[in-house]
C-alpha positions in Angstrom: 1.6 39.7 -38.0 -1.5 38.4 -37.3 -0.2 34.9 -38.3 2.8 35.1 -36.0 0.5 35.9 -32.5 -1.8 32.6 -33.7 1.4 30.4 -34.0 2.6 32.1 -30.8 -0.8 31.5 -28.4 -0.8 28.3 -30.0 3.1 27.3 -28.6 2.3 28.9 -25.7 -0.9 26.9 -25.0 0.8 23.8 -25.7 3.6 24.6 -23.1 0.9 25.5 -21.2 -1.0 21.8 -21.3 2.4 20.1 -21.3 3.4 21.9 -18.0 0.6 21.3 -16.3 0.9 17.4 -17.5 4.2 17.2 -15.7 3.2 18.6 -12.4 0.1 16.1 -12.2 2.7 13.4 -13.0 4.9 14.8 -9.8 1.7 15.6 -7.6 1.7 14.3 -4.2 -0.5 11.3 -3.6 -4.1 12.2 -2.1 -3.7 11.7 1.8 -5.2 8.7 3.9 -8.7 8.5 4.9 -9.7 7.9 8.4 -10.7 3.9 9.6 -14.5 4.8 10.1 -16.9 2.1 11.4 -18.4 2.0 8.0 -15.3 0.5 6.0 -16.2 -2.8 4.8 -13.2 -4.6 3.5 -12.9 -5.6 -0.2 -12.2 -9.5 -0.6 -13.9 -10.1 2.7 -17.2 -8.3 2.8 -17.3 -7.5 6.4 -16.5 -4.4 8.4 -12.8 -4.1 8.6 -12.8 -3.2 12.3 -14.0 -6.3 13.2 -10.4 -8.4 12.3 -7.2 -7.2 14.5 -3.8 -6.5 12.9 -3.1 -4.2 10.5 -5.0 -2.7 7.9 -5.1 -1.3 4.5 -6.4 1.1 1.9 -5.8 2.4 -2.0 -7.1 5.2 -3.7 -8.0 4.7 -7.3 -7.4 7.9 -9.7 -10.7 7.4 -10.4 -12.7 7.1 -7.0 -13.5 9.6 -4.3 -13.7 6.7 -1.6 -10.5 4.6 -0.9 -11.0 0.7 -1.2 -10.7 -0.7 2.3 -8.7 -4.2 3.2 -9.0 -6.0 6.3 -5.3 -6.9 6.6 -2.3 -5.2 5.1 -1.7 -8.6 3.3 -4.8 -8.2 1.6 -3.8 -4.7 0.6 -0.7 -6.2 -1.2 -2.5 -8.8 -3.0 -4.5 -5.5 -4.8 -1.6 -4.7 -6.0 -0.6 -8.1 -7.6 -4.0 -9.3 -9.0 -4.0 -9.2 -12.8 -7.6 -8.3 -12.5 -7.9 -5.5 -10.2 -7.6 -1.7 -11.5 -4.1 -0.3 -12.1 -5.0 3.4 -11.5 -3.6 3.6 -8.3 -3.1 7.1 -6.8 -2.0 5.7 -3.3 -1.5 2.6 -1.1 -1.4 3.4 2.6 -1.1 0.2 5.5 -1.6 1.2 9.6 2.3 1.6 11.1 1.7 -1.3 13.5 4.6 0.7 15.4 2.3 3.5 16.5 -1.1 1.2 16.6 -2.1 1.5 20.2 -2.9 -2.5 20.3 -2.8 -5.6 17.7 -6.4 -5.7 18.4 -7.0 -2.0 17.4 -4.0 -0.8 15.0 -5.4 2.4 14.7 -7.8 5.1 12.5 -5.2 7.8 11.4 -1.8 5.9 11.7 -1.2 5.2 7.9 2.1 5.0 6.3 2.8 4.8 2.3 2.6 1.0 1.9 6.1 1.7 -0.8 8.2 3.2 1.7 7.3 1.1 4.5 9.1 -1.9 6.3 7.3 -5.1 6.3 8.0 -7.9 8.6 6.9 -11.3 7.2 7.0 -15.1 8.6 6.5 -13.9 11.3 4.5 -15.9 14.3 1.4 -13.7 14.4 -1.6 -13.9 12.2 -3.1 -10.8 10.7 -7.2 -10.7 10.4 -8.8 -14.1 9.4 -6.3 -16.1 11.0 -4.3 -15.2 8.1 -0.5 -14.9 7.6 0.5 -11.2 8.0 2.9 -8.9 5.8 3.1 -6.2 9.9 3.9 -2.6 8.1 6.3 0.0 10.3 7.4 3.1 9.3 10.7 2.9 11.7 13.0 0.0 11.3 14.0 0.0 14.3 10.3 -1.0 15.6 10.2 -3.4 12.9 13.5 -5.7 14.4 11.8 -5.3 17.7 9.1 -6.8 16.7 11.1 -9.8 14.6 12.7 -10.4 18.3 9.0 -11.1 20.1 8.0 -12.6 16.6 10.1 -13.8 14.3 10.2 -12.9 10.9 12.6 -11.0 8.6 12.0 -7.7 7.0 11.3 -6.7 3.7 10.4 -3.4 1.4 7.5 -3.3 -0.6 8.8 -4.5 -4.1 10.4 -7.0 -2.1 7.4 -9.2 -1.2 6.9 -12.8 -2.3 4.1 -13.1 -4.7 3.9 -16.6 -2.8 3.6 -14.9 0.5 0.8 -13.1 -0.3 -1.1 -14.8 -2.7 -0.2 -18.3 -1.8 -1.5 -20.9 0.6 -1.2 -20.4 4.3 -0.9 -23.9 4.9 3.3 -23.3 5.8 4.9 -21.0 7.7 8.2 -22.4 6.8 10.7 -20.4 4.5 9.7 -17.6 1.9 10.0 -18.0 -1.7 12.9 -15.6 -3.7 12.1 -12.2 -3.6 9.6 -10.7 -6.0 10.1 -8.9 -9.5 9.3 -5.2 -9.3 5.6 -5.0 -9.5 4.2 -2.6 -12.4 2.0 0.7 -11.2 1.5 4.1 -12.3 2.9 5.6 -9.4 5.9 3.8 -9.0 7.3 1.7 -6.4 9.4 2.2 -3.2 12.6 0.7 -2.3 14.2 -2.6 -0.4 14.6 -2.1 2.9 15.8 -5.3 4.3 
């Protein structure tokens, strides 16, 4: 008898850790932080309030603090870069359709960079003079902004590597589309 309750706690412990193995899996990412004047953007070095245009920031599994970015762009290139950690609980980019000026996109306006619509090639340049992937949570905001700017939109997986990561020397046409990009919290759709 006594036999029989050990196997028992012992299947029912292992349900137990396997259960709550799935539900971390499917846990809601940890919410955005608030755009303080202490964020100091991480390819840059300087305080991210000090460049207009959008901004970013990813929370590592393994960090209390997100990782700030002084442009969305920048943001994006995190998530490309071989060398940069793959633990990523949550990518968030300001909704440039509820930032109250280019100049000042916003502390609490974040979206989830995977389900947002990005306009790119377009005419305006994000912080450092830099081209700008412009994040919007409504698509409609997002063609408004292609008609002032130019541009086309595109979803998250659908970002040229080129785009980001390459030269800003032309502002001509993008490259193809880019191959689904690998994380451990999966990846949002096209919405172009």
């Amino acid at each position: 008898m006594m036999k029989h309750l050990s196997a028992a706690a012992l299947a029912l412990a292992g349900l137990l850790l396997m259960t709550g193995c799935q539900q971390e899996e499917t846990a809601a990412p940890p919410p955005p932080f608030a755009l303080t004047a202490d964020a100091m953007g991480r390819y840059c070095g300087m305080n991210v309030l000090e460049h207009p245009g959008p901004k970013g920031q990813i929370i590592l599994r393994h960090l209390i603090e997100p990782i700030w970015f002084s442009s969305a762009r920048d943001t994006l290139a995190f998530t490309m870069l071989p060398e940069e950690p793959r633990d990523i609980a949550a990518i968030y980019v300001s909704d440039m359709g509820t930032a109250p000026t280019w100049e000042t996109p916003g502390a609490t306006n974040w979206i989830d960079a995977r389900k947002a619509h990005f306009v790119i090639g377009s005419a305006v340049r994000g912080g450092m003079g830099a081209r700008e992937a412009v994040p919007f949570a409504d698509l409609a905001q997002a063609r408004a902004f292609i008609e002032r700017n130019g541009g086309r939109v595109v979803g998250f997986d659908s970002i040229p590597p080129d785009y980001v990561l390459g030269a800003d020397a032309d502002a001509g046409e993008d490259p193809a589309p880019a191959p689904s990009r690998d994380h451990d919290t999966g990846a949002g759709g096209n919405h172009g």
